[in-house]
Biopython code that builds the backbone (N, CA, C, O; Angstrom):
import numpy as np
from Bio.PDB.StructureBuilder import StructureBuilder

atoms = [
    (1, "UNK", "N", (133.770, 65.702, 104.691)),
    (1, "UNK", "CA", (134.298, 65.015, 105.854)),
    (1, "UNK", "C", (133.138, 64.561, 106.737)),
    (1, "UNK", "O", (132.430, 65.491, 107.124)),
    (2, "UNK", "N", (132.830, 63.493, 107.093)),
    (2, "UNK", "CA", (132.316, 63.097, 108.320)),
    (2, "UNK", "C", (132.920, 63.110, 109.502)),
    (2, "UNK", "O", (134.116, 62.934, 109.733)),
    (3, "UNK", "N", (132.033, 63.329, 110.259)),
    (3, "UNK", "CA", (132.398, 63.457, 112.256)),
    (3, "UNK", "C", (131.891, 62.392, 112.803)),
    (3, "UNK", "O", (132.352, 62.098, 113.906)),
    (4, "UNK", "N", (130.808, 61.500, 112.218)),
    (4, "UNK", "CA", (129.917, 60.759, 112.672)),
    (4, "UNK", "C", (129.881, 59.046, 112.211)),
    (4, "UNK", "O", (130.473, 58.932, 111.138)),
    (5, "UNK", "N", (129.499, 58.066, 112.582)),
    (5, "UNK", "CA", (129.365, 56.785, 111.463)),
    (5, "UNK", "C", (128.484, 56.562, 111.865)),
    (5, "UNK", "O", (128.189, 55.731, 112.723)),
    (6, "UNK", "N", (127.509, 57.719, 110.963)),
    (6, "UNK", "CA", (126.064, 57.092, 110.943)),
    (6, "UNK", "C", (125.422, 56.285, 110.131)),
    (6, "UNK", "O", (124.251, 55.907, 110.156)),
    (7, "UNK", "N", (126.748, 55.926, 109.018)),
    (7, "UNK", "CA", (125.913, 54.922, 108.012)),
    (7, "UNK", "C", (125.673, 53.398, 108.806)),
    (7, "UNK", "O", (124.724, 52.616, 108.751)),
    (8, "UNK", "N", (127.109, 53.345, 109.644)),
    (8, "UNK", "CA", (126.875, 51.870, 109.890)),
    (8, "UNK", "C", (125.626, 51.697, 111.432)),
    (8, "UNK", "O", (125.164, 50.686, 111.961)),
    (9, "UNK", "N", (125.470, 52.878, 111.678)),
    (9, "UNK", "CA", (123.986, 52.189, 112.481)),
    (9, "UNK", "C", (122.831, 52.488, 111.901)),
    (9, "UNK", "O", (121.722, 52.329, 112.410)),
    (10, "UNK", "N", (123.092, 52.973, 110.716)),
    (10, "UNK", "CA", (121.686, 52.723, 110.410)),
    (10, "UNK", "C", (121.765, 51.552, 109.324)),
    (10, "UNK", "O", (120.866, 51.265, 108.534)),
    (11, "UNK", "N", (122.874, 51.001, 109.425)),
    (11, "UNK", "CA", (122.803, 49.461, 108.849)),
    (11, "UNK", "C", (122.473, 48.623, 109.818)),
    (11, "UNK", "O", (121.814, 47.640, 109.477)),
    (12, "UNK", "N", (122.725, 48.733, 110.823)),
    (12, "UNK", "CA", (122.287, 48.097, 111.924)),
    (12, "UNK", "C", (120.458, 48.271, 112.304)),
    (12, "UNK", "O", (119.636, 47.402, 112.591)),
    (13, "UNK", "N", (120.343, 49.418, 112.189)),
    (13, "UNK", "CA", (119.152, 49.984, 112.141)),
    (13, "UNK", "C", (118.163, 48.908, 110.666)),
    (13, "UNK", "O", (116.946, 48.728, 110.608)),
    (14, "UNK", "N", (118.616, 48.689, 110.249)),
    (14, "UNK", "CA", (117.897, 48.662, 108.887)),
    (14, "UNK", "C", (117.576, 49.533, 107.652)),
    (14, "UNK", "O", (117.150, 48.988, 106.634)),
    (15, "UNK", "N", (117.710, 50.469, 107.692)),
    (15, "UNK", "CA", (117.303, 51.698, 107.503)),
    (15, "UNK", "C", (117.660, 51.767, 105.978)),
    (15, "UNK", "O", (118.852, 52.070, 105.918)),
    (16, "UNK", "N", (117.108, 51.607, 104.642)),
    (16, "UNK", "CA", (117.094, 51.559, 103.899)),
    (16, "UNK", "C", (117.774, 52.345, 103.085)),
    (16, "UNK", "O", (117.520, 53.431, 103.605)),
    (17, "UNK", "N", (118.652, 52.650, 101.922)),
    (17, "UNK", "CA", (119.580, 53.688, 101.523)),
    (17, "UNK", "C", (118.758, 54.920, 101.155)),
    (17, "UNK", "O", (119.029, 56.026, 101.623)),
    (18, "UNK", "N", (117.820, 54.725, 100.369)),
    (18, "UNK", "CA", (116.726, 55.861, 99.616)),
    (18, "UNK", "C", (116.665, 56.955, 101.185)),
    (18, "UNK", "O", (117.114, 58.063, 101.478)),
    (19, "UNK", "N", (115.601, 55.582, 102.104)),
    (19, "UNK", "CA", (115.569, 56.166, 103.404)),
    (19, "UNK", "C", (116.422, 57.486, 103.966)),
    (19, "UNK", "O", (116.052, 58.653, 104.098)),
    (20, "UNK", "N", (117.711, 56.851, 104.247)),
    (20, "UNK", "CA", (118.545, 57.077, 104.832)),
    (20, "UNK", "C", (119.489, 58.315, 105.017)),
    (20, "UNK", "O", (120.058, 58.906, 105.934)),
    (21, "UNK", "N", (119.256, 58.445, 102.728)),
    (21, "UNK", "CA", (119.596, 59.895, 102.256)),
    (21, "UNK", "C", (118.650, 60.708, 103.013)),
    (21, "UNK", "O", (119.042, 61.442, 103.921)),
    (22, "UNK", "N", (117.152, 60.591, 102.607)),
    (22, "UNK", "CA", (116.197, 62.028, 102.895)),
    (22, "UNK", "C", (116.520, 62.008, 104.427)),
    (22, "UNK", "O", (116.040, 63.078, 104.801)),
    (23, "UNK", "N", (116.976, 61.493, 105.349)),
    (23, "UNK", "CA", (117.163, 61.777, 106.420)),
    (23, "UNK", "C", (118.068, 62.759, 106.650)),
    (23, "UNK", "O", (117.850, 63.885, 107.098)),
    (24, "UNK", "N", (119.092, 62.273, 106.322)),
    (24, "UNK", "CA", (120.486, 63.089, 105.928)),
    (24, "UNK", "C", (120.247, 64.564, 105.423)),
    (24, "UNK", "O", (120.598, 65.547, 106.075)),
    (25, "UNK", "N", (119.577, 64.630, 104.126)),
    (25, "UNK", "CA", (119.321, 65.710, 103.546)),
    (25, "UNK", "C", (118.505, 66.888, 104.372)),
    (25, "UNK", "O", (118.740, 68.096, 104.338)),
    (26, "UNK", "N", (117.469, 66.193, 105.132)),
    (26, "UNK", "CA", (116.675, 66.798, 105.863)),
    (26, "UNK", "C", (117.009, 67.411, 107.289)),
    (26, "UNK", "O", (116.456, 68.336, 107.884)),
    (27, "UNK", "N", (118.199, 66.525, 107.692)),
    (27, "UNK", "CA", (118.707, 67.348, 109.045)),
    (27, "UNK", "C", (120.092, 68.181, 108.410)),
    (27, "UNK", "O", (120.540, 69.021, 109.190)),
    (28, "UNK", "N", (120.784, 68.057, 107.153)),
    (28, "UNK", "CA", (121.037, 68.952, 106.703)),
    (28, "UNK", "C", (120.761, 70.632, 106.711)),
    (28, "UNK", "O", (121.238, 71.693, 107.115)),
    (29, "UNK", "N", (119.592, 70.035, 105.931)),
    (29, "UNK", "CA", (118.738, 71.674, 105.476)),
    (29, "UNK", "C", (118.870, 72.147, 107.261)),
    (29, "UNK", "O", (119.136, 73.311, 107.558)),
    (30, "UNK", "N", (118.623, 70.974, 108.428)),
    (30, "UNK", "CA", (118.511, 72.107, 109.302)),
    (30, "UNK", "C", (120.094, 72.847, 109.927)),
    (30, "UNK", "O", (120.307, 73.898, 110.531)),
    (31, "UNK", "N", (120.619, 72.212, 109.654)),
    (31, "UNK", "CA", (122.711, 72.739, 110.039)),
    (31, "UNK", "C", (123.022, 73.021, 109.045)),
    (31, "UNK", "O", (123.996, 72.326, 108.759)),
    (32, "UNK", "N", (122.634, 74.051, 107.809)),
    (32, "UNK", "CA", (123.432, 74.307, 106.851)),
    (32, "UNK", "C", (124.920, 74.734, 106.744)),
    (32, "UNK", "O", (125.718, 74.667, 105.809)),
    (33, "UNK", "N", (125.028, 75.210, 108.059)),
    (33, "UNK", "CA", (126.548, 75.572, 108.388)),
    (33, "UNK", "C", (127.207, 75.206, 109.042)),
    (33, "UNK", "O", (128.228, 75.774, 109.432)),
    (34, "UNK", "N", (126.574, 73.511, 109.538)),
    (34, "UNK", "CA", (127.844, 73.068, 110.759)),
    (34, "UNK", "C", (127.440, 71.523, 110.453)),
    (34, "UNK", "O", (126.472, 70.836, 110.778)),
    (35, "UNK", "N", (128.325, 71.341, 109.872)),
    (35, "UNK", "CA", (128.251, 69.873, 109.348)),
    (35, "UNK", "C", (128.856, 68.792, 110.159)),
    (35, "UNK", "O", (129.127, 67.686, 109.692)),
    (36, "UNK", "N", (129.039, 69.111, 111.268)),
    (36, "UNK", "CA", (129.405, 68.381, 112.484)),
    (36, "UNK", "C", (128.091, 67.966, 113.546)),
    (36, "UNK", "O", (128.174, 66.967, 114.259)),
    (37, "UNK", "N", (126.953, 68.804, 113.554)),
    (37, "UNK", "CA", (125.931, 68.751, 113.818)),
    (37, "UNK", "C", (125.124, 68.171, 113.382)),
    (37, "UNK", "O", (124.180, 67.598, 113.925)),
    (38, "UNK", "N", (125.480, 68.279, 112.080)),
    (38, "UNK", "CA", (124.208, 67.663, 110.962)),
    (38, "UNK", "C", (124.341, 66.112, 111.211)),
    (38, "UNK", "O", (123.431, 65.341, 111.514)),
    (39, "UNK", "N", (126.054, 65.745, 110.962)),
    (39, "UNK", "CA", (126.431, 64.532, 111.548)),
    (39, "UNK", "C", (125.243, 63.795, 112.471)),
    (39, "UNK", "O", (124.308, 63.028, 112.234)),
    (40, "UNK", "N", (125.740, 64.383, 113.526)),
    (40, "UNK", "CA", (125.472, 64.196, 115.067)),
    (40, "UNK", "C", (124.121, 63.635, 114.798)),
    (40, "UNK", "O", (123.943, 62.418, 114.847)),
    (41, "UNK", "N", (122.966, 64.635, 114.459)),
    (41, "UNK", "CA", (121.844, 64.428, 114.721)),
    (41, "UNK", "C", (121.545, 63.227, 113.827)),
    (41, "UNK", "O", (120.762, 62.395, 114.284)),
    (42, "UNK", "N", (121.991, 63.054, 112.786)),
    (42, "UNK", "CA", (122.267, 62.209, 111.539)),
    (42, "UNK", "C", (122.172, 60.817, 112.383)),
    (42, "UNK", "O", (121.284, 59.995, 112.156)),
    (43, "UNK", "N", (123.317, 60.609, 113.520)),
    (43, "UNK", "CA", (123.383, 59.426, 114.210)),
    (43, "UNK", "C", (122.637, 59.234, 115.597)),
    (43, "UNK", "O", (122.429, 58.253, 116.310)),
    (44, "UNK", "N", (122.340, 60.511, 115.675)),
    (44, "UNK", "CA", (121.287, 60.330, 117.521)),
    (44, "UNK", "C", (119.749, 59.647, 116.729)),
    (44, "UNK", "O", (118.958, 58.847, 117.229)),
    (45, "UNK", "N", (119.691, 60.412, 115.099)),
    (45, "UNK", "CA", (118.552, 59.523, 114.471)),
    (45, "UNK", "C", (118.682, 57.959, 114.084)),
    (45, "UNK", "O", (117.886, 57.049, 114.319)),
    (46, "UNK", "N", (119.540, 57.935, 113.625)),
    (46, "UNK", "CA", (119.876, 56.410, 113.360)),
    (46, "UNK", "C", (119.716, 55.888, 114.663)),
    (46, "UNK", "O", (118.795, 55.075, 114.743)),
    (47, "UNK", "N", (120.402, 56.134, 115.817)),
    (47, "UNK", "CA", (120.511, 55.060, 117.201)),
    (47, "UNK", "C", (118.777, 55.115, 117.357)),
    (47, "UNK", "O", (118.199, 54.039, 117.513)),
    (48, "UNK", "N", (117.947, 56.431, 117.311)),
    (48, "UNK", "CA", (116.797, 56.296, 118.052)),
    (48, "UNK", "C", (115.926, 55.084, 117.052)),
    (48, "UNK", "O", (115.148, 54.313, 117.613)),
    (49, "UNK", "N", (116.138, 55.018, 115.619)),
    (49, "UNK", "CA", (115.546, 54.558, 115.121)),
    (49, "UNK", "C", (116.339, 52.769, 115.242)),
    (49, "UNK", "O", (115.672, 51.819, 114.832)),
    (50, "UNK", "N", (117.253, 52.617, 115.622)),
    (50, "UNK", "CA", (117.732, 51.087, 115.615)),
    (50, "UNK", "C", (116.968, 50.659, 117.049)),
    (50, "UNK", "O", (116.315, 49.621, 117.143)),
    (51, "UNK", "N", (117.135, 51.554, 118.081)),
    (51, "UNK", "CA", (117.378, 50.568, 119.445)),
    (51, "UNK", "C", (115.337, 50.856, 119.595)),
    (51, "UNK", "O", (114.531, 50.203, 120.259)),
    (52, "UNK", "N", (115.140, 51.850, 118.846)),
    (52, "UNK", "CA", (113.074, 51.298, 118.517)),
    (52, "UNK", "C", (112.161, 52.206, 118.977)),
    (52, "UNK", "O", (110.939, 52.090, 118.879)),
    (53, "UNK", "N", (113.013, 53.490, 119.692)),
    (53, "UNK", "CA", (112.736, 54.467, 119.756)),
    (53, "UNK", "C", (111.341, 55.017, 119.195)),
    (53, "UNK", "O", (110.348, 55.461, 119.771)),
    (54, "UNK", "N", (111.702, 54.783, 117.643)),
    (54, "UNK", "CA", (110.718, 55.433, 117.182)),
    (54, "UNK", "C", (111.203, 54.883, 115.310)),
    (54, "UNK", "O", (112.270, 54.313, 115.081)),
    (55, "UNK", "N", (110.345, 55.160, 114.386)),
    (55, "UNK", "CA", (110.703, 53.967, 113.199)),
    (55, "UNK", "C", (110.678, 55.294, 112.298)),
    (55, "UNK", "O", (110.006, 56.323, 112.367)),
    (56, "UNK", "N", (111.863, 54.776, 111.266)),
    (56, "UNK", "CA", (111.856, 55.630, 110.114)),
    (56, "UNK", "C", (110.854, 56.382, 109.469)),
    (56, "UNK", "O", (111.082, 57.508, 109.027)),
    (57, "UNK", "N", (109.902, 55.901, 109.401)),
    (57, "UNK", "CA", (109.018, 56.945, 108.830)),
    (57, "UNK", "C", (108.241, 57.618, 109.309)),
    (57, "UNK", "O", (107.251, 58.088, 108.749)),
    (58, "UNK", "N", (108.620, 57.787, 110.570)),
    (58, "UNK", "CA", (107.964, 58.457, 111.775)),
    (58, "UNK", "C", (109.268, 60.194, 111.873)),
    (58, "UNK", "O", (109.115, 61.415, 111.903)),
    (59, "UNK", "N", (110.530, 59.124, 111.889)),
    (59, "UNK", "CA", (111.408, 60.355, 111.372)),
    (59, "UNK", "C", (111.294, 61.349, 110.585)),
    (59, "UNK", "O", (111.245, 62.549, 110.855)),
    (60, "UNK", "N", (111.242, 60.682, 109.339)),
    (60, "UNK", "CA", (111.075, 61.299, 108.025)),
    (60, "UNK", "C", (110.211, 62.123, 108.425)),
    (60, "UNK", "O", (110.461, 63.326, 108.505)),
    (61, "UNK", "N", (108.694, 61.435, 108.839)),
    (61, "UNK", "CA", (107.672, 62.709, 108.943)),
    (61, "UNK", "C", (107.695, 63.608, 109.648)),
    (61, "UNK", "O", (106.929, 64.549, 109.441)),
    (62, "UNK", "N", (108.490, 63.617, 110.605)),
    (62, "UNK", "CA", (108.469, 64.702, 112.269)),
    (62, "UNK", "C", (109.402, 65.153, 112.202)),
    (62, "UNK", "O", (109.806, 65.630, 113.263)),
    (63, "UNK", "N", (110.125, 65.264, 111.237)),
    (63, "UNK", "CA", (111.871, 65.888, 111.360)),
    (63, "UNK", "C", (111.314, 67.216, 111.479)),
    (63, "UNK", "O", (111.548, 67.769, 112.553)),
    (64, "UNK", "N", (110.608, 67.883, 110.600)),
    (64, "UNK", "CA", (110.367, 69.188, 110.748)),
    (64, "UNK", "C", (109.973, 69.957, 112.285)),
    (64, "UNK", "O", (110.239, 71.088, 112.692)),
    (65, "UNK", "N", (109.288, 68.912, 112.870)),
    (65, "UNK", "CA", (108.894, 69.242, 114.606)),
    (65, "UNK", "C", (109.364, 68.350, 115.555)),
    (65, "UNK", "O", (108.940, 68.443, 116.707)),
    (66, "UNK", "N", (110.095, 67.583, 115.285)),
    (66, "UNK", "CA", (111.356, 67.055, 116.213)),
    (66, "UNK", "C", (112.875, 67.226, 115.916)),
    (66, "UNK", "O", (113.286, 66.824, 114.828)),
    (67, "UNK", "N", (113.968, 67.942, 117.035)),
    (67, "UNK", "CA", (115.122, 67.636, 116.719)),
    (67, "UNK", "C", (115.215, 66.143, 117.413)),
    (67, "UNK", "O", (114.407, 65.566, 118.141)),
    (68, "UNK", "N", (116.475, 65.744, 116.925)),
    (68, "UNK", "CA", (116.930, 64.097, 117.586)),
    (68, "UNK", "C", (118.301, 65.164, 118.541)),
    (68, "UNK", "O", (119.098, 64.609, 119.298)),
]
sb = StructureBuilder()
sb.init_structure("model")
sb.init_model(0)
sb.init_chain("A")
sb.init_seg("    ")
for serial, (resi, resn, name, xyz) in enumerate(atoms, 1):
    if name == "N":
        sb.init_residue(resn, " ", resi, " ")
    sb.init_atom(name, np.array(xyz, "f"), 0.0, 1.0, " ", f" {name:<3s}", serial, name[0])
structure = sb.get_structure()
């Protein structure tokens, strides 16, 4: 189940599918048990990365020492 529609801003975003998974996967691993969260952060990443915040592969790399 999704809580979130984070696919369609990070279509908006640009955000490439390959991309898009390891994002997913990666704020996963950090909510293994609340997949409503995982959501969430899933789309506070997508918005930060559409409106320019900060760019996908800046994500990817800092997920480990940034939450969104």
């Amino acid at each position: 189940m999704k809580y979130f529609d984070y696919e369609t801003v990070a279509h908006e975003a640009k955000i490439p599918e390959d991309k898009l998974r390891k994002l997913v996967n990666l704020v996963r691993q950090e909510f293994p048990h609340d997949p409503m969260m995982a959501d969430l952060h899933a789309l506070r990443a997508c918005l930060a990365i559409r409106d320019g915040h900060i760019q996908i592969d800046d994500a990817l790399k800092n997920q480990g020492e940034t939450r969104f």
